[in-house]
C-alpha positions as CSV (number, residue, x, y, z in Angstrom):
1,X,3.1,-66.6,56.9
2,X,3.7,-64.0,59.9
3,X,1.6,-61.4,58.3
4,X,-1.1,-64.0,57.2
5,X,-4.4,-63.2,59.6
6,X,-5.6,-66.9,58.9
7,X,-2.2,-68.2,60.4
8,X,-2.9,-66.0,63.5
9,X,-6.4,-67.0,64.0
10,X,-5.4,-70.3,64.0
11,X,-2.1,-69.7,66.0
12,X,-4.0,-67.5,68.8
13,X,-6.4,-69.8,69.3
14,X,-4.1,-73.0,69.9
15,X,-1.3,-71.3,71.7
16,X,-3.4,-70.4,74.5
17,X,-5.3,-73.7,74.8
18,X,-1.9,-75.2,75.2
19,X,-1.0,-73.8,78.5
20,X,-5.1,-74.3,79.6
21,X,-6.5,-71.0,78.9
22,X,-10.4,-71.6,78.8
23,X,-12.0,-72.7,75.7
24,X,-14.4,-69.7,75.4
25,X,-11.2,-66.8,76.6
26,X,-9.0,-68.6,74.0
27,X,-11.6,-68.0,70.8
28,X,-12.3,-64.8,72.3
29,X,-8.9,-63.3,72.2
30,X,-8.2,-64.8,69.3
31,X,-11.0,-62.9,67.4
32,X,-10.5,-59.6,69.0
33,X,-6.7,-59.5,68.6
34,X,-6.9,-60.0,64.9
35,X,-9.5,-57.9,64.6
36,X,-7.2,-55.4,65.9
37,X,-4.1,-55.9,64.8
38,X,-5.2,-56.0,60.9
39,X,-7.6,-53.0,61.5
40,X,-11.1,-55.3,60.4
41,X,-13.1,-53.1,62.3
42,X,-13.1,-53.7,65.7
43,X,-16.3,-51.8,65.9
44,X,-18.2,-55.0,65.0
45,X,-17.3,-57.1,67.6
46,X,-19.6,-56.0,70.5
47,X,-22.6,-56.4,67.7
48,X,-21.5,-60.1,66.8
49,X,-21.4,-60.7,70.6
50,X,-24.5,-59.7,71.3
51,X,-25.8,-61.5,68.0
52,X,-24.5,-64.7,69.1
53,X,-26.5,-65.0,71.7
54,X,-29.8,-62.9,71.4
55,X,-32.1,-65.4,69.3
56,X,-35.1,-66.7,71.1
57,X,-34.1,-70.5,70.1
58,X,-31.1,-70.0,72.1
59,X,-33.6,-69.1,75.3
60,X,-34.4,-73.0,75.5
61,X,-30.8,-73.5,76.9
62,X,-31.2,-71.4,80.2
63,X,-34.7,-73.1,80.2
64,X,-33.4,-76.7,80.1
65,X,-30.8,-75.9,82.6
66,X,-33.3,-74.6,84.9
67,X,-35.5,-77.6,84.3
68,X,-33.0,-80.3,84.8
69,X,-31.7,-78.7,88.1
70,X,-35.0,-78.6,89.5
71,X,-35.9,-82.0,88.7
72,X,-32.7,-83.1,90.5
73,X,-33.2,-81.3,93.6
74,X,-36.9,-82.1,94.3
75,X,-36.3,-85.6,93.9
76,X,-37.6,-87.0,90.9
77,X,-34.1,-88.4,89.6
78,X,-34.0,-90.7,93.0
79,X,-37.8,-91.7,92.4
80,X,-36.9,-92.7,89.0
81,X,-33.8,-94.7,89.8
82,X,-36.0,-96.6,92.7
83,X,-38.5,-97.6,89.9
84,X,-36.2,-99.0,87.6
85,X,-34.2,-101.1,90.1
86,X,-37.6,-102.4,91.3
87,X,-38.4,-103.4,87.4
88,X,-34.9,-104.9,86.5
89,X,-34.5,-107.1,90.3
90,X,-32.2,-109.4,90.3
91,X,-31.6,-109.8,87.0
92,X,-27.8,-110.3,85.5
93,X,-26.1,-107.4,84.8
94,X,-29.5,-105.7,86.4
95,X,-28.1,-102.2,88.1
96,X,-26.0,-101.8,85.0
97,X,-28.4,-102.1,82.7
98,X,-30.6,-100.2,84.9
99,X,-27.9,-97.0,84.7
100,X,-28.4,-96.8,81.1
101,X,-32.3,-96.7,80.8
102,X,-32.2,-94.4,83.2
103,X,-29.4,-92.2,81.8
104,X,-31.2,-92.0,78.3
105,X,-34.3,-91.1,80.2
106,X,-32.9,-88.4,82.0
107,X,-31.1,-87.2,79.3
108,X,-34.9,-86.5,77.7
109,X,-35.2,-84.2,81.0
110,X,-31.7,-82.8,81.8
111,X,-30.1,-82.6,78.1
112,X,-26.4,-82.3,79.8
113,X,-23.9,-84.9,79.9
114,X,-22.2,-84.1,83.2
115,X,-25.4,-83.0,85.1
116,X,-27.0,-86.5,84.4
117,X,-23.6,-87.7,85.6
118,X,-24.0,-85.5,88.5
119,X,-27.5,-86.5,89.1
120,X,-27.5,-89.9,88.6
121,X,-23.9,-91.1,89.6
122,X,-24.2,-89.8,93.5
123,X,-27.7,-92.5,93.3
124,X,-26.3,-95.6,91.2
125,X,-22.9,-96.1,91.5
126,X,-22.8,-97.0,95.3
127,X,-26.5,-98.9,95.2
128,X,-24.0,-100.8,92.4
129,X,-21.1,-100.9,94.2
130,X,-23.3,-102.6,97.3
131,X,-24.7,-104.9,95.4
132,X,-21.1,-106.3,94.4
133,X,-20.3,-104.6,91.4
134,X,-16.8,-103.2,90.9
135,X,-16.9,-99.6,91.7
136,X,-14.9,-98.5,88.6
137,X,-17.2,-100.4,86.2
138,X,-20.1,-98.8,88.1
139,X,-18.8,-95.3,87.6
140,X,-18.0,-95.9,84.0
141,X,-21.3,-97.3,82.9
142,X,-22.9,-94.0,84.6
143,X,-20.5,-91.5,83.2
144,X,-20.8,-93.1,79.4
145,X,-24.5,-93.9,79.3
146,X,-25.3,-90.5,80.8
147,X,-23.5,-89.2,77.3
148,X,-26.7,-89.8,76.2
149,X,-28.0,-86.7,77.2
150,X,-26.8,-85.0,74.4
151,X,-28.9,-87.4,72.1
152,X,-31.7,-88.2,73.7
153,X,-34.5,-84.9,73.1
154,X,-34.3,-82.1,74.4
155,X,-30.4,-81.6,73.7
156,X,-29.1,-78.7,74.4
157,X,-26.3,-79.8,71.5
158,X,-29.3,-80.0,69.2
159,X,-30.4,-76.3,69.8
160,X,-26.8,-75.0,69.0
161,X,-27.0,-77.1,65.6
162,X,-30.2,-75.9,64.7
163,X,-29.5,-72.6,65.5
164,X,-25.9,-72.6,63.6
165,X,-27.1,-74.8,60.6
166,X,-31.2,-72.6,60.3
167,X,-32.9,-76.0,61.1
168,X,-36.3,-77.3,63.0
169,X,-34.9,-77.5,66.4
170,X,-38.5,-79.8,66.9
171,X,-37.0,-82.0,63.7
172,X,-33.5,-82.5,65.3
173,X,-35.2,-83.4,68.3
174,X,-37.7,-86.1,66.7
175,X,-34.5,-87.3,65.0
176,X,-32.4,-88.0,68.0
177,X,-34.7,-90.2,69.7
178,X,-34.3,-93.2,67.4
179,X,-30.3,-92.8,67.4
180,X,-30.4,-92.5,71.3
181,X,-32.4,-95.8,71.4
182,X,-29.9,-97.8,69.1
183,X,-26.9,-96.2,71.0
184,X,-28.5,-97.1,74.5
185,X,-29.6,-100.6,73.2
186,X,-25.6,-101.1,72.3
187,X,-24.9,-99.8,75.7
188,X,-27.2,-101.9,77.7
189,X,-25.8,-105.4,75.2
190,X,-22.6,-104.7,76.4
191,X,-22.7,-103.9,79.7
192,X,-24.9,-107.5,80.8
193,X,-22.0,-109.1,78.4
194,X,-20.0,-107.7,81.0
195,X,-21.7,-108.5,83.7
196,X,-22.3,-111.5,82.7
197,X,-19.0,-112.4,82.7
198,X,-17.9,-110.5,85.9
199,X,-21.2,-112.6,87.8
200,X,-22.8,-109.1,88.5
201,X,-26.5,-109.1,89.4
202,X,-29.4,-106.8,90.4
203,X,-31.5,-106.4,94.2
204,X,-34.1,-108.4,94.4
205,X,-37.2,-106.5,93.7
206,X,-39.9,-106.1,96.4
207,X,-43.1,-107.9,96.6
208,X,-45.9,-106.5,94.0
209,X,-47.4,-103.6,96.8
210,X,-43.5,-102.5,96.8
211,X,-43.3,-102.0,92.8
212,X,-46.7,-100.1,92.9
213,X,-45.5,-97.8,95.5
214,X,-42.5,-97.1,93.6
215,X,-44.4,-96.6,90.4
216,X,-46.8,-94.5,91.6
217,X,-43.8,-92.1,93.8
218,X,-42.1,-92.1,89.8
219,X,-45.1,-91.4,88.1
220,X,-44.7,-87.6,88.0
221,X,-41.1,-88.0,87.0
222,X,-42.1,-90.7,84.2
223,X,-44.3,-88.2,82.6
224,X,-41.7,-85.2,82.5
225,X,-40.8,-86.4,78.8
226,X,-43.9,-87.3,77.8
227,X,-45.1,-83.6,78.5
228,X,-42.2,-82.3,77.1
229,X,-41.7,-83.9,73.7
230,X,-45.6,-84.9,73.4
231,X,-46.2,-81.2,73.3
232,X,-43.7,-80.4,70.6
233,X,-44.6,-83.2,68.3
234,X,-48.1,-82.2,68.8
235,X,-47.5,-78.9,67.3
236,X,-49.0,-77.6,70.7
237,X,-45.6,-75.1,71.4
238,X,-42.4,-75.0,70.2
239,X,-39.1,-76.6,71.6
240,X,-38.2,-73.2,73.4
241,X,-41.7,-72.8,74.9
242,X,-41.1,-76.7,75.9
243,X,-38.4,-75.3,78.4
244,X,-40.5,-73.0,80.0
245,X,-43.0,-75.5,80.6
246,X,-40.5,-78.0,81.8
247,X,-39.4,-75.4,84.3
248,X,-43.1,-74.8,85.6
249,X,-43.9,-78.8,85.5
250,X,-40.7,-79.1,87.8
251,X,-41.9,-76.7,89.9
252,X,-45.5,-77.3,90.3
253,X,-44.3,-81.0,91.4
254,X,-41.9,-80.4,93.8
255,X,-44.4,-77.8,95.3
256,X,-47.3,-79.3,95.5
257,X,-46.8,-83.5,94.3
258,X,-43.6,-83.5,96.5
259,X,-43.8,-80.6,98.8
260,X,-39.7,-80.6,98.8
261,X,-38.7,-77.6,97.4
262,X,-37.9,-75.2,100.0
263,X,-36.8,-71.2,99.7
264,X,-33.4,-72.2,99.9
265,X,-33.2,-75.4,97.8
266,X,-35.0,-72.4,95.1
267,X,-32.0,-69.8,95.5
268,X,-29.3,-72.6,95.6
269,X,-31.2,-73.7,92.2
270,X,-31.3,-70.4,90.8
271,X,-27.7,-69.7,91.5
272,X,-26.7,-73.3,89.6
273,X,-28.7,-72.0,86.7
274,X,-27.1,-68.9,86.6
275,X,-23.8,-69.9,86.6
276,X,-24.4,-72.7,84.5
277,X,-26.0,-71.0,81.7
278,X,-23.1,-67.9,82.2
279,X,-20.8,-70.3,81.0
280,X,-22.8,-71.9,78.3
281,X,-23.7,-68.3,76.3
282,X,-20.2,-67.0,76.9
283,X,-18.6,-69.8,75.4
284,X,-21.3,-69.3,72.7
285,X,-20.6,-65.6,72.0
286,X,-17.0,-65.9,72.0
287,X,-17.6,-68.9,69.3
288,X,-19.5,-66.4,67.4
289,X,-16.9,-64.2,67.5
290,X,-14.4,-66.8,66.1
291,X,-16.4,-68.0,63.1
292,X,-17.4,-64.9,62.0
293,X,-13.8,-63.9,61.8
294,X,-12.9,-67.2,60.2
295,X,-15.3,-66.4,57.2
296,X,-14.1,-63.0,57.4
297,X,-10.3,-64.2,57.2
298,X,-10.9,-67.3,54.6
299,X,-9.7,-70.1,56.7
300,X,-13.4,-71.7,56.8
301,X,-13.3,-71.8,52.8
302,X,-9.7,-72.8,53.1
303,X,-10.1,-75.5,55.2
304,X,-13.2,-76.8,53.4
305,X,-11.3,-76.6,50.2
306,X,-8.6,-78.5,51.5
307,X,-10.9,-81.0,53.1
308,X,-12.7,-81.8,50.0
309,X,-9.6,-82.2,47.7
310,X,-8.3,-85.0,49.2
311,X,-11.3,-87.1,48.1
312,X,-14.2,-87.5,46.1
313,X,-16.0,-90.3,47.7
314,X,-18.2,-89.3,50.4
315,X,-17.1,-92.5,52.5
316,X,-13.6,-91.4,52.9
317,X,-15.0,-87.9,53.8
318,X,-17.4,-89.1,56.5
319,X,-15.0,-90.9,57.9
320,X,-12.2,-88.0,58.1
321,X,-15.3,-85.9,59.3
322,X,-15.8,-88.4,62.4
323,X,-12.2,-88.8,63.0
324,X,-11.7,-85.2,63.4
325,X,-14.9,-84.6,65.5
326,X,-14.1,-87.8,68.1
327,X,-10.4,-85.9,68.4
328,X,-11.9,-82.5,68.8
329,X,-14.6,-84.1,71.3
330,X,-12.1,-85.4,73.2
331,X,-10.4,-82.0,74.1
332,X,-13.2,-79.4,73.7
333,X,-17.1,-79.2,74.7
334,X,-19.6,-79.9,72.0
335,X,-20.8,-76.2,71.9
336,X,-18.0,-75.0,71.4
337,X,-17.0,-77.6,68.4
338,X,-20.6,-77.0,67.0
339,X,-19.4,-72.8,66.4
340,X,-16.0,-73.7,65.7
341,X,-16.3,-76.6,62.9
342,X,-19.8,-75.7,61.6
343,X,-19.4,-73.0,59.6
344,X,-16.1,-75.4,57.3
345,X,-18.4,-78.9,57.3
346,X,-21.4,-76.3,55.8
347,X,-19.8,-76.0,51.9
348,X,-18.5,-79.7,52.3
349,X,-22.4,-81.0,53.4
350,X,-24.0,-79.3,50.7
351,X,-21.5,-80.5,48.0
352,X,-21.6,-84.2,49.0
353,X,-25.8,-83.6,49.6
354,X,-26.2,-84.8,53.0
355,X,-29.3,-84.3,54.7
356,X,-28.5,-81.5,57.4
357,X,-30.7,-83.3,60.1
358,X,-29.3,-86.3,59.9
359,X,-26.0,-84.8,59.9
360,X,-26.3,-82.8,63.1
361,X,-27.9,-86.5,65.1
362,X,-24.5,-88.0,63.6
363,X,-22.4,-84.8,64.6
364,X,-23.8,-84.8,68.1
365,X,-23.1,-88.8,68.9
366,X,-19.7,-87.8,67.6
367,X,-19.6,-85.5,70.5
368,X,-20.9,-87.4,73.1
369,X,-18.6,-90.0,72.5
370,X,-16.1,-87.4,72.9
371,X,-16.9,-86.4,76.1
372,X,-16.2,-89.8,77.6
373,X,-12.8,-90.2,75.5
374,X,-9.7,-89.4,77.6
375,X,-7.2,-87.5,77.6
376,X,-10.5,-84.3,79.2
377,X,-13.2,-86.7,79.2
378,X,-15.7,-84.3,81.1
379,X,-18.6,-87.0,82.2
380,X,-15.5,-89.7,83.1
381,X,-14.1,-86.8,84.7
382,X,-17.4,-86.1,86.9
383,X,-18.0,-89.6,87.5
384,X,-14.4,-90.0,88.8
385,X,-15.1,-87.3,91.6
386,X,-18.7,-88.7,92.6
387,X,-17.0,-91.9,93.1
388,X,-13.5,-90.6,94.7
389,X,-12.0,-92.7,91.9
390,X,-9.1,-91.7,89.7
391,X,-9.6,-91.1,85.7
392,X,-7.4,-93.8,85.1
393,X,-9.1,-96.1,87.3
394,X,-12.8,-95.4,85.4
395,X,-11.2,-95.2,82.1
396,X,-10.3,-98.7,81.6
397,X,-14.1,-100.2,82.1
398,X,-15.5,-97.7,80.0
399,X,-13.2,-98.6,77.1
400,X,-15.7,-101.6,76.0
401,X,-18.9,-99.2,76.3
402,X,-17.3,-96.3,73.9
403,X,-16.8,-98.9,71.0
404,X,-20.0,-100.1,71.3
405,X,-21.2,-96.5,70.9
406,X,-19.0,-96.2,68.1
407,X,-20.4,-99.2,66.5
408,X,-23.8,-97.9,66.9
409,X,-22.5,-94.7,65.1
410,X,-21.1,-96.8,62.0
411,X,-24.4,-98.2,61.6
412,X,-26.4,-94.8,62.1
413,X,-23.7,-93.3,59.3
414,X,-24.4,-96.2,56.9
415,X,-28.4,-96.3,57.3
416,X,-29.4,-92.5,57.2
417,X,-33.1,-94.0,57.1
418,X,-33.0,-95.1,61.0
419,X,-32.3,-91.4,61.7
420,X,-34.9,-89.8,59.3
421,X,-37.5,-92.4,59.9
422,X,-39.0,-90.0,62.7
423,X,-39.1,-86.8,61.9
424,X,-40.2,-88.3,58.4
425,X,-43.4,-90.0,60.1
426,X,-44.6,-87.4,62.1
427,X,-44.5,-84.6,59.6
428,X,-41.9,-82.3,60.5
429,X,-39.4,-83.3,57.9
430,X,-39.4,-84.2,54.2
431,X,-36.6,-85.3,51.7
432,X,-34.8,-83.3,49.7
């Protein structure tokens, strides 16, 4: 087993995440010291680097970034949080159920867990702590809901997919918006149960001159989406030229509808984008490095193999399939699992004929549930520092919200239909 290279590829790789090496360093020298050490041509690996990451779908991600930073900083998530308190009032459970609406509509802008998180959470979770809502339930309903970014079009997770698996990034994107809905609408349920039961309400809402003003501040910010995915299901450009508009849109209204974006609120964005998007494509190259040495090595066939031989009902393999993907979520980032676990579920999703789309919509609620699962639990994590909370403290209250996501997951698994319905519909997607 010592001189096995599939043992090693498997062994490098864990080792190091044990003691917290970085995700991305970890499949990086995994891949390069096998390489090596079994002589597999080391000369390859600064092509499949480069390969990784130089395909023009892949330029939406720095796009998106860049697009969802701006719309932060110039104001529009404030404008849009104003607007939707001023619609909900005091209703029961109002501010909470406001947080979700508002986190699946930003995820249609941002397309990041943690930056809606970010975004949002500084805004909502003291406007519903004021209002008499406890703090940690607050935090949690922003950091779950705001999962939904990874769902809700454009999603960065669905441009890795459709990259990995050669499918209609515009397809994957009509597909998620359905799925987002149901998984919001089980959100919203059960945080006015809660609330209900806890006595939280809403503000009261301003008189009608009050609700036009704040409509009218959010209308630039209300039609981000609507430009966005109106544009690509209208054929008129593609999902990646969709991120360079978004970035210009952003612009052009915090210039000139806003007039807030300064020089320096410009570099300080820049800088975020850089950064941001540096550690989005080297996490991706390094997972290119990995799977490309895992079908070199045979442990993607292997583990496929071994996968499919413990059942032949499809049921039993979904459910392994989730199982596996909620664990992984819960200690890795969804890019990273995308590269890594791809390239094994390919053989087992063409021998059980699932549609690919509608796979990648289920994979990618997988993850986002995964992100607000402890024990890493990145978006519970961000929401615990905006609110100077502990994870412990925000974990509890967000237990109720991550089975109802899981129960809207069950359903989306059993009824492939609500997922296809869509993309079906508008023409960008036909069954097999």
């Amino acid at each position: 087993m010592l001189k096995d290279p599939v043992f090693w590829t498997l062994a490098l790789f864990l080792l190091p995440l044990l003691i917290r090496v970085p995700i991305a360093v970890a499949l990086g020298l995994a891949a390069v010291s096998v390489v090596w050490l079994w002589d597999m041509g080391y000369q390859m690996l600064s092509y499949n680097f480069y390969a990784a990451i130089a395909k023009t779908p892949l330029l939406a991600i720095p796009f998106f970034i860049f697009a969802g930073i701006i719309m932060e900083k110039v104001g529009i998530a404030e404008r849009l949080v104003r607007l939707i308190k001023q619609l909900v009032g005091d209703m029961t459970g109002g501010l909470a159920v406001a947080a979700v609406i508002v986190a699946a509509f930003w995820g249609a802008v941002s397309g990041s867990g943690p930056a809606t998180v970010a975004a949002l959470g500084l805004i909502l979770i003291p406007s519903m702590a004021q209002a008499g809502y406890d703090k940690a339930f607050a935090a949690a309903t922003v950091s779950v809901s705001s999962g939904l970014a990874i769902i809700i079009p454009p999603s960065i997770a669905f441009i890795v997919y459709g990259d990995i698996m050669q499918q209609s990034v515009g397809a994957l994107f009509a597909a998620g918006v359905v799925p987002g809905i149901v998984v919001a609408g089980s959100l919203a349920i059960t945080v006015y149960a809660v609330s209900r039961c806890k006595g939280y309400r809403g503000e009261p809402r301003g008189d009608w001159r009050t609700v036009l003003t704040t409509l009218r501040e959010a209308f630039w910010g209300v039609l981000t989406p609507v430009i966005i995915m109106g544009g690509i299901y209208g054929g008129v450009f593609t999902p990646t030229e969709a991120a360079a508009v978004a970035v210009f849109y952003g612009l052009f209204v915090g210039l000139v509808i806003y007039r807030t974006l300064t020089w320096k609120m410009f570099y300080a964005i820049l800088t975020e984008t850089v950064v941001s998007t540096a550690v989005v494509m080297f996490v991706v190259a390094c997972a290119g490095l990995y799977s490309w040495l895992g079908a070199t090595v045979g442990l993607i066939d292997a583990i496929a193999g071994a996968l499919l031989s413990i059942s032949e009902s499809p049921l039993v393999i979904m459910l392994m399939i989730n199982i596996i993907l909620l664990l992984a979520g819960m200690l890795l980032d969804a890019n990273s699992i995308m590269y890594i676990f791809l390239p094994i579920l390919m053989p087992i999703i063409k021998a059980l004929g699932w549609d690919p789309i509608w796979f990648g919509v289920i994979m990618t609620i997988n993850l986002a549930i995964g992100q607000v699962t402890p024990p890493v639990a990145v978006n519970l994590f961000v929401g615990a520092r905006i609110s100077n909370l502990s994870m412990e403290a925000i974990a509890r209250p967000a237990i109720p919200l991550i089975i109802a996501a899981a129960l809207a997951l069950a359903l989306l698994c059993a009824l492939p239909e609500i997922t296809l319905w869509l993309p079906r519909a508008l023409g960008m997607f036909k069954a097999s």
